[in-house]
VOVO-350912 format. One record per atom (N, C-alpha, C, O, CB): residue number from 1; residue in three letters; x, y, z. Coordinates in steps of 0.05 Angstrom, whole numbers. Glycine has a CB too. Layout:
N
nulo:rofi:east:north:up
NUM:ala:X:Y:Z
...
! end
This chain:
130
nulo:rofi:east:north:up
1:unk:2365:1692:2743
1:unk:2366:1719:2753
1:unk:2392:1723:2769
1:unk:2398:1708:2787
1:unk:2341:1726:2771
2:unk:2410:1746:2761
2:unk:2430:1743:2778
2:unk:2421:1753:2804
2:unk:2402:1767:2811
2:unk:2453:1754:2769
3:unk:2446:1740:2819
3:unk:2436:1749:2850
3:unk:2458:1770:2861
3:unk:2478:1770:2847
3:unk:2435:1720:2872
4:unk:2459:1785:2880
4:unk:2480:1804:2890
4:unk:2520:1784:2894
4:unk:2540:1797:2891
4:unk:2462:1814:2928
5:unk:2521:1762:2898
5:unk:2541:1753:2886
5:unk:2550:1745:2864
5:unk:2572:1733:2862
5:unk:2544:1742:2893
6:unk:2530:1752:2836
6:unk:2543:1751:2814
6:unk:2563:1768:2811
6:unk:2563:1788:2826
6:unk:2528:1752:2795
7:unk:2585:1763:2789
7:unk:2608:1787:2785
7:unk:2592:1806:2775
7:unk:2568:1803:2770
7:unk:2634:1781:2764
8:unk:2603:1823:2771
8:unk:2591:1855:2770
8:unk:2601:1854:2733
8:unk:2584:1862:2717
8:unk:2613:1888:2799
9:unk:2629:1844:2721
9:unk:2630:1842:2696
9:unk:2598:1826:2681
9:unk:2586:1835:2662
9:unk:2658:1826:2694
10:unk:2593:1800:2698
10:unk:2569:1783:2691
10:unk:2545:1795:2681
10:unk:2532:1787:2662
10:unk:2560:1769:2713
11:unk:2539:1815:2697
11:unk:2515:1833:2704
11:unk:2519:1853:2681
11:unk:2501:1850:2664
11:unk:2514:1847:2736
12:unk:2534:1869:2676
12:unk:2539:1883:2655
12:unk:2528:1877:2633
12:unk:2508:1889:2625
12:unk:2561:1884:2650
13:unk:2542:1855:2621
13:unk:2542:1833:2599
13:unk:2516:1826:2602
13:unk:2505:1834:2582
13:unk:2562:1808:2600
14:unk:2497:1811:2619
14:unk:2467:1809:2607
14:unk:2457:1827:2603
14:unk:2444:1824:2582
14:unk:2449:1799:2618
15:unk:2452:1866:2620
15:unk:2446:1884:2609
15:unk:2450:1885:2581
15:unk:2434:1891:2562
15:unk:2455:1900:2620
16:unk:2473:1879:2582
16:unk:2480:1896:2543
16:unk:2465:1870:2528
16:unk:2456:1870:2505
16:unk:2528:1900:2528
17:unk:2467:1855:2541
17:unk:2451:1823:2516
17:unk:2423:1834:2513
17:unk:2413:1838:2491
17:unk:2446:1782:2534
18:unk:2408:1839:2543
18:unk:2389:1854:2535
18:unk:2375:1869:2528
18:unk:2353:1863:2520
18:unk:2385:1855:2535
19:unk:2386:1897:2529
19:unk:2391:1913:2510
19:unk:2383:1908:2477
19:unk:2364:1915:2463
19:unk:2416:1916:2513
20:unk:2408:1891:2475
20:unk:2395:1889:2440
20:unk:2384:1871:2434
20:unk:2386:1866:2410
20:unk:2412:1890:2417
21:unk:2366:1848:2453
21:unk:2348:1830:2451
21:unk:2325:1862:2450
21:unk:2321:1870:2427
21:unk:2349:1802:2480
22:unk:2313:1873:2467
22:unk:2308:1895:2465
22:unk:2301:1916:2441
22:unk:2281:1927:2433
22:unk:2322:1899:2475
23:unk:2329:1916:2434
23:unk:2318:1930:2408
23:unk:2315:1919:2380
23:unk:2307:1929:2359
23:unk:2333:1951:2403
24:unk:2326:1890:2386
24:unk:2312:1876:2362
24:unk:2280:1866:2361
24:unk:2268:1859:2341
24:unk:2327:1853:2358
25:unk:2270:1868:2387
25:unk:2249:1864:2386
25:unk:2226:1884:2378
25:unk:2203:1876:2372
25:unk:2249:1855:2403
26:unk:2235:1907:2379
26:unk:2223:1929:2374
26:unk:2225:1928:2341
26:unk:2205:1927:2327
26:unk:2238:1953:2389
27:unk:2254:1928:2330
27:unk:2248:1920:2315
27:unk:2232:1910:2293
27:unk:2220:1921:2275
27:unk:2253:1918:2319
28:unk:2234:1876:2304
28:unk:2209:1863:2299
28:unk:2188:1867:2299
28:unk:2175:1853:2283
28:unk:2206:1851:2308
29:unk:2176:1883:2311
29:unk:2142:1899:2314
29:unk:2147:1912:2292
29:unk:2136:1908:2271
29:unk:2131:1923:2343
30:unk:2169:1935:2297
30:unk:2162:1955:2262
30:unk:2164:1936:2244
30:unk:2146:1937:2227
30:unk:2186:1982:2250
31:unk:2178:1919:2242
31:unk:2184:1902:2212
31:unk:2152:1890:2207
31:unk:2143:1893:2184
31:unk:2212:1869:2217
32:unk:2135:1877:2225
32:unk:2114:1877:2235
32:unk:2094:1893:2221
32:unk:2079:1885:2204
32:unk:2118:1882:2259
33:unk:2094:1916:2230
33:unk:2078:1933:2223
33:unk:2070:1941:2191
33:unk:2050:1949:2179
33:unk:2086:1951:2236
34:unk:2103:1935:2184
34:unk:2104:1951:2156
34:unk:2095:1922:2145
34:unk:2072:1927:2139
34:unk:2137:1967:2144
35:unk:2100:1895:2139
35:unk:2088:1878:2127
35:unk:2056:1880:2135
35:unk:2040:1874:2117
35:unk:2102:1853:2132
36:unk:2048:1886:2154
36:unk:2010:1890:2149
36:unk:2005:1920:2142
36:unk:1982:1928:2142
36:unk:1987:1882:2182
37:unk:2022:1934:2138
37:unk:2010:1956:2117
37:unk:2013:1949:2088
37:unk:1998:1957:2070
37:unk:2024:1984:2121
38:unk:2027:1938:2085
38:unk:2030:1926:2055
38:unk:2009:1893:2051
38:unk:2006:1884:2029
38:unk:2071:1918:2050
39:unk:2000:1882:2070
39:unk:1980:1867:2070
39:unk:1954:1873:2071
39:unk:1935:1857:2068
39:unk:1983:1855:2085
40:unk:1954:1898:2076
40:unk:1927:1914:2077
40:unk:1920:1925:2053
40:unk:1896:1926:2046
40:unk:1927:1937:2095
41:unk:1941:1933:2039
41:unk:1945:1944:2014
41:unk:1935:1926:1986
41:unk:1925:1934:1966
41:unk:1975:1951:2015
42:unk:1945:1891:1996
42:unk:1937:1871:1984
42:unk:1912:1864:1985
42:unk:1905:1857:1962
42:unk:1949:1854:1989
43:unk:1890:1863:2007
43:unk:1878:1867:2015
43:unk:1851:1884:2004
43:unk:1831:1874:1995
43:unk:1892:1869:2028
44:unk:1854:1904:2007
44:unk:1835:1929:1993
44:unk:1835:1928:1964
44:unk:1818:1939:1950
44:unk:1844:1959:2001
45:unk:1867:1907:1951
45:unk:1857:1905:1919
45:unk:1845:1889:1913
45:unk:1830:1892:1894
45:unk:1872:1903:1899
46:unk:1847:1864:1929
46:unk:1834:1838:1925
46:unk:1801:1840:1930
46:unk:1783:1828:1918
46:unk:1849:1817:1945
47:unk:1800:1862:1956
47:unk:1764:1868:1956
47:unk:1754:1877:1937
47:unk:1733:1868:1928
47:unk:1752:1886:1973
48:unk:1769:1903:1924
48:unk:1763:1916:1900
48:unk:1756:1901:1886
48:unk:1732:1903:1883
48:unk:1779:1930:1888
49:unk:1768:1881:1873
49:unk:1767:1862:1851
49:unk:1765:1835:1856
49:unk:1778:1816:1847
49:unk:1788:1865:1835
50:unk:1738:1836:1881
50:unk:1736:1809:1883
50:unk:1744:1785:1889
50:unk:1730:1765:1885
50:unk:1733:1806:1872
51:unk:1769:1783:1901
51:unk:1783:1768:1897
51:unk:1788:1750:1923
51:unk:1784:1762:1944
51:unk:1802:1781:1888
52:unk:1795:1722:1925
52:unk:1786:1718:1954
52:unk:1810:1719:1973
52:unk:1834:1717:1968
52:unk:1772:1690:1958
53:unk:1797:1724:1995
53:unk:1822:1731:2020
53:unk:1844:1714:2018
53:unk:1866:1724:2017
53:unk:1812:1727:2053
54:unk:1843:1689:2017
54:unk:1865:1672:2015
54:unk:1874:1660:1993
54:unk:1860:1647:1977
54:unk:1862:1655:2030
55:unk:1896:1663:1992
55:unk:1919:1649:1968
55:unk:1927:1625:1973
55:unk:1951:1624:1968
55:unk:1948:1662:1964
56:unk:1916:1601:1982
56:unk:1932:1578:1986
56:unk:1951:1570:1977
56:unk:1969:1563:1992
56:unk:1923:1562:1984
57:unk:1956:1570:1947
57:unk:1979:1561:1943
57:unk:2008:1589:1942
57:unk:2032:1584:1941
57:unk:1972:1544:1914
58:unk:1998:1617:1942
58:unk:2021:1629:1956
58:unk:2035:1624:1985
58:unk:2058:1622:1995
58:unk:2015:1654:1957
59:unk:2010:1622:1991
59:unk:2016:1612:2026
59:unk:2034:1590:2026
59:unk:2050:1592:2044
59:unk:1988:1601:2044
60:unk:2035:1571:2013
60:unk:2050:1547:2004
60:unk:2075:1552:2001
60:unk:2090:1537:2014
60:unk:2042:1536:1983
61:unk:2088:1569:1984
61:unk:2102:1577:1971
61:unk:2121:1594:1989
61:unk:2146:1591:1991
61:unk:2089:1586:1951
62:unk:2109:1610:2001
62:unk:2115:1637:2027
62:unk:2127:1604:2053
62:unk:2151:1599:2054
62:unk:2068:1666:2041
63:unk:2115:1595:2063
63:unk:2126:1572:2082
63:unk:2152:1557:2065
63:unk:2175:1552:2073
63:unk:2097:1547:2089
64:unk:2141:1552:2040
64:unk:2172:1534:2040
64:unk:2193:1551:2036
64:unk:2214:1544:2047
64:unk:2175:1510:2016
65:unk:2192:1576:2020
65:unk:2213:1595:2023
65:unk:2226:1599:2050
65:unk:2250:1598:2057
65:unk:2204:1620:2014
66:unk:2203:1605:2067
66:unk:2217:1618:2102
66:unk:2223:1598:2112
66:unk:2236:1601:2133
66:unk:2198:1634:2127
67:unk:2218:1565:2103
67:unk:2232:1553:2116
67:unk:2257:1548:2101
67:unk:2276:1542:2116
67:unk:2218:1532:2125
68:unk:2260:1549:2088
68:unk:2291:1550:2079
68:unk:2306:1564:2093
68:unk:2326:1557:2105
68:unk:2296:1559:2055
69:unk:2293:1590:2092
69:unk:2306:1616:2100
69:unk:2319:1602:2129
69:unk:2343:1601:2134
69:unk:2281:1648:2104
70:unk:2302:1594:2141
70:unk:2300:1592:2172
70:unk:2321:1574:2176
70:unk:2341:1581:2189
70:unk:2271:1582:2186
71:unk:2319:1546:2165
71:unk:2348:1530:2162
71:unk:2372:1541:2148
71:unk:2391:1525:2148
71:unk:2345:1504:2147
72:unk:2379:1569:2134
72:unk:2406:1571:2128
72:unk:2405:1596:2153
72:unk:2428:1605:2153
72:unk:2415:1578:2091
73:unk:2395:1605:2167
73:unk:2400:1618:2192
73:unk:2406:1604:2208
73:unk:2420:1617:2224
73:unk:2383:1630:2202
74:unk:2402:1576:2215
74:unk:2402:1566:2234
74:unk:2377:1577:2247
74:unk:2384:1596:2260
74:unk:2425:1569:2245
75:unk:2354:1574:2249
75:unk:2326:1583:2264
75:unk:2314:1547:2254
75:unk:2316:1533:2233
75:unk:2303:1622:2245
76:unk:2301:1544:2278
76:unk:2289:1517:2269
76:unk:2260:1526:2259
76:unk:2244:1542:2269
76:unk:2287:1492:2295
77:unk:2259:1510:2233
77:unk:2243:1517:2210
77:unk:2215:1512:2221
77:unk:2199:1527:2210
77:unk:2250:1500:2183
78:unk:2206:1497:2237
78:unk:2181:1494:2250
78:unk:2177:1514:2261
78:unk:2154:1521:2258
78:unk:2178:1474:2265
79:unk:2196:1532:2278
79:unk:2176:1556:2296
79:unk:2179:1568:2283
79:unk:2177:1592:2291
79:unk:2178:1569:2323
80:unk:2187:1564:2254
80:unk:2185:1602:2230
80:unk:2158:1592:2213
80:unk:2144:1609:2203
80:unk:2224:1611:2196
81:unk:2152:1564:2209
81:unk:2128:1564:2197
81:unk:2100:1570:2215
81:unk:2080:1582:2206
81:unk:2127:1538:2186
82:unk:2103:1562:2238
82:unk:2077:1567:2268
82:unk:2078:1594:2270
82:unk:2058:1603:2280
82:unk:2085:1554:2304
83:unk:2095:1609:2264
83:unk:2094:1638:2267
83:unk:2082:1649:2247
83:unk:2066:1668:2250
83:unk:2117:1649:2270
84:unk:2091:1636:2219
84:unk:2084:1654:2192
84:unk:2052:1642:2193
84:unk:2034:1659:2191
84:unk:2107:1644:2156
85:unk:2044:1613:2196
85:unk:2023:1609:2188
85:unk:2010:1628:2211
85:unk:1995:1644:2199
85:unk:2017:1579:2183
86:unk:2008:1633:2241
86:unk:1994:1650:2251
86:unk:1979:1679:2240
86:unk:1957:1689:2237
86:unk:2009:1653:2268
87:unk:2022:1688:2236
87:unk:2010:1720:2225
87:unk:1988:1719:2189
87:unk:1970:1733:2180
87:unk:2049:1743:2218
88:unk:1998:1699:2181
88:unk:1979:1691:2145
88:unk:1954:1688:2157
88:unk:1935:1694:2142
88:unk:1988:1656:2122
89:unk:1947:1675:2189
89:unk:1913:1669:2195
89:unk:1908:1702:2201
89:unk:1888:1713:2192
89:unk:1904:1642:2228
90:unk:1925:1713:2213
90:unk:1915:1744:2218
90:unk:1908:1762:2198
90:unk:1890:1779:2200
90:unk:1934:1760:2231
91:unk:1923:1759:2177
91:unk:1926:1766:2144
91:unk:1897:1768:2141
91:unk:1880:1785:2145
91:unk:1942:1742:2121
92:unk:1899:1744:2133
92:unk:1871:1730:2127
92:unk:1847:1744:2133
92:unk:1832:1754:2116
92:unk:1869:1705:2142
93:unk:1844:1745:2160
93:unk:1817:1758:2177
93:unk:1811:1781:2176
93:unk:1789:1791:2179
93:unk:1816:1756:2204
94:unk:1837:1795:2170
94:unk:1838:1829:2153
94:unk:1832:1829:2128
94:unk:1830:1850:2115
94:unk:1865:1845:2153
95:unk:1829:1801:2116
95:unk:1822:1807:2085
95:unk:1793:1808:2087
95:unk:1779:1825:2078
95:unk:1832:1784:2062
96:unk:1787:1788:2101
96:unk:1764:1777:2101
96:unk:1743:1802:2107
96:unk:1723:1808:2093
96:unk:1765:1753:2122
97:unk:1752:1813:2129
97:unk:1740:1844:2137
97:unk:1741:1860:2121
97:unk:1724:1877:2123
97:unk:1751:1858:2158
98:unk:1758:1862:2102
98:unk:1757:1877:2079
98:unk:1742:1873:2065
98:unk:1729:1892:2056
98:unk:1773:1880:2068
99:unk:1738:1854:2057
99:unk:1718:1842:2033
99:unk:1688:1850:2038
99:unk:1673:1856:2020
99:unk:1719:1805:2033
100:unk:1680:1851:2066
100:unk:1660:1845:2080
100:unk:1649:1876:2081
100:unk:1626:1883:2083
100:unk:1667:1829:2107
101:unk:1669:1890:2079
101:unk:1661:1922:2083
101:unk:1642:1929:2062
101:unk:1647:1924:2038
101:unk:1686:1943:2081
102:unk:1617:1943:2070
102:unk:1603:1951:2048
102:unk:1617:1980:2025
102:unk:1610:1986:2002
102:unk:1575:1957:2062
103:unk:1631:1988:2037
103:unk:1645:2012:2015
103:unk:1670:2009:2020
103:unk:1681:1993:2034
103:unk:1638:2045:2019
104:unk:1680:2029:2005
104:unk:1711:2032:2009
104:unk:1713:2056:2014
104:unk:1711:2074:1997
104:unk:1730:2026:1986
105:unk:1719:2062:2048
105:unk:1709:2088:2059
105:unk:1745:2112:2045
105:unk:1752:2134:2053
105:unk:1702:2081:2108
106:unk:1755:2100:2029
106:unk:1772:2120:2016
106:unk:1768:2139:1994
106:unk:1773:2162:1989
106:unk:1790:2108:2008
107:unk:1750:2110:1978
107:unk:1735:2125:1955
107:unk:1719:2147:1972
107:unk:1725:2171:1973
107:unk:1713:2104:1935
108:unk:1697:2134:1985
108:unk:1676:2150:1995
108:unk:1682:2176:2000
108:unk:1669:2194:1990
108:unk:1666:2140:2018
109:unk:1709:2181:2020
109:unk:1721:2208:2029
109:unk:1726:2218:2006
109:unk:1717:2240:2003
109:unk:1746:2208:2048
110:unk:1742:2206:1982
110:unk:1744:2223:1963
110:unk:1728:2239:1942
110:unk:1733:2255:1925
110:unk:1756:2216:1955
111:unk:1702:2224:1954
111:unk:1678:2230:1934
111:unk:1674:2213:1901
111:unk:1662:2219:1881
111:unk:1680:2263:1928
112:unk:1688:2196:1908
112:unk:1676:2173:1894
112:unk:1656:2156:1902
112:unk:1649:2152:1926
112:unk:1693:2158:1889
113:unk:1642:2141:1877
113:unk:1626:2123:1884
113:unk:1646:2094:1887
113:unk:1667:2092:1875
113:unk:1602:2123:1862
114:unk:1637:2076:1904
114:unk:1647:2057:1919
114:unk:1626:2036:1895
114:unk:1603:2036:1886
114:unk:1641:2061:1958
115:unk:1661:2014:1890
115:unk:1660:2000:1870
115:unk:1640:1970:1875
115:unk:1625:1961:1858
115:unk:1691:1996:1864
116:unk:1645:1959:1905
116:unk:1632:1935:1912
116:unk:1608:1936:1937
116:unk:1596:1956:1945
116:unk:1654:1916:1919
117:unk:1605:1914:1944
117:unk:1588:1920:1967
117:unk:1569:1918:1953
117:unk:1568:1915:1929
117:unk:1589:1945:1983
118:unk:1543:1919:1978
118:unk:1519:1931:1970
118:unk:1506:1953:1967
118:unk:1481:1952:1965
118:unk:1509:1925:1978
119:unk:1517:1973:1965
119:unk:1519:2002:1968
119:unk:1523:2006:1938
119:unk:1505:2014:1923
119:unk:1542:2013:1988
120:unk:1547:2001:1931
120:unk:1550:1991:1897
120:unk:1531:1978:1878
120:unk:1525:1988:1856
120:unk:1569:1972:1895
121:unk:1521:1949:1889
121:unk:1500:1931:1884
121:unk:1483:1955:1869
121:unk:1480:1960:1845
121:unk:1486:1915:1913
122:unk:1469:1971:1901
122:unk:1447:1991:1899
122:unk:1449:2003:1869
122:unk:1434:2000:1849
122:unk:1451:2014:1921
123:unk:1472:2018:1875
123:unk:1473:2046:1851
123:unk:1474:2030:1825
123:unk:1462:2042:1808
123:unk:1506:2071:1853
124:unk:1482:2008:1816
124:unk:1492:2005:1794
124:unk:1460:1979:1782
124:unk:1458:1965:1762
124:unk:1530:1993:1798
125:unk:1443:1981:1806
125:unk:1424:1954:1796
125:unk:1428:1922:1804
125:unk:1410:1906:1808
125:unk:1427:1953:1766
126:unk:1452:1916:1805
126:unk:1461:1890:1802
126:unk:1451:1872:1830
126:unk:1450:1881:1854
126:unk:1496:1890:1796
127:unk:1445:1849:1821
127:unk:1442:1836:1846
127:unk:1470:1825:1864
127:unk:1491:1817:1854
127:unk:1424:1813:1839
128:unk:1463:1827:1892
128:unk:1477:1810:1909
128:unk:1483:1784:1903
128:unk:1466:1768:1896
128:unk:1465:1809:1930
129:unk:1513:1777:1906
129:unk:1524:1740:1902
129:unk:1515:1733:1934
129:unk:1506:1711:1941
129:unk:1571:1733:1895
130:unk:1520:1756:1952
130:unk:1518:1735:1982
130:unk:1507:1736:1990
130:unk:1504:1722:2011
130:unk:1528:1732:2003
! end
């Protein structure tokens, strides 16, 4: 922390560092945001059609890419995999909730009948897998 005898040039210069530590971090949240709207998107097709929340071997695939990525940045490739595998466990738990939903309250609003679930089950006869 500077103190009242730092140079006054010194003080400047971490403002402005942080500054755009700042707005890259903001950044980062939207960049953030927009990959779990497009994970949500993955998500609601995979419930549609059954499909299960997790991809293991994409997930595989997604780590060794970003760690590449992360060693030709110079980013050490271990805290880009602890990060990715975190946000992929968050992924995950939004799929999982998806899956789990008895309708697909989009259809529903639109006045469709809702494809899975047990609500679906109902209308169409079929028995429950779970």
């Amino acid at each position: 922390m500077p103190t009242a005898n730092t140079d006054q040039s010194v003080r400047d210069e971490l403002v402005q560092l942080r500054q755009s530590i700042d707005n890259i971090d903001a950044a980062v949240v939207h960049m953030l945001a927009e990959r779990f709207k497009r994970t949500r998107q993955v998500g609601r097709l995979k419930a549609a059609h059954r499909l299960p929340p997790a991809d293991p071997s994409r997930e595989a695939v997604q780590l060794a890419r970003l760690r590449g990525l992360a060693e030709s940045a110079q980013l050490a490739p271990g805290f880009v995999e602890k990060l990715l595998t975190f946000v992929i466990a968050e992924v995950i738990k939004e799929h999982e909730a998806l899956a789990l939903r008895p309708q697909d309250e989009e259809s529903t609003a639109a006045g469709r009948v809702p494809r899975r679930g047990p609500a679906a089950a109902a209308l169409t006869g079929a028995r429950s897998s779970g």
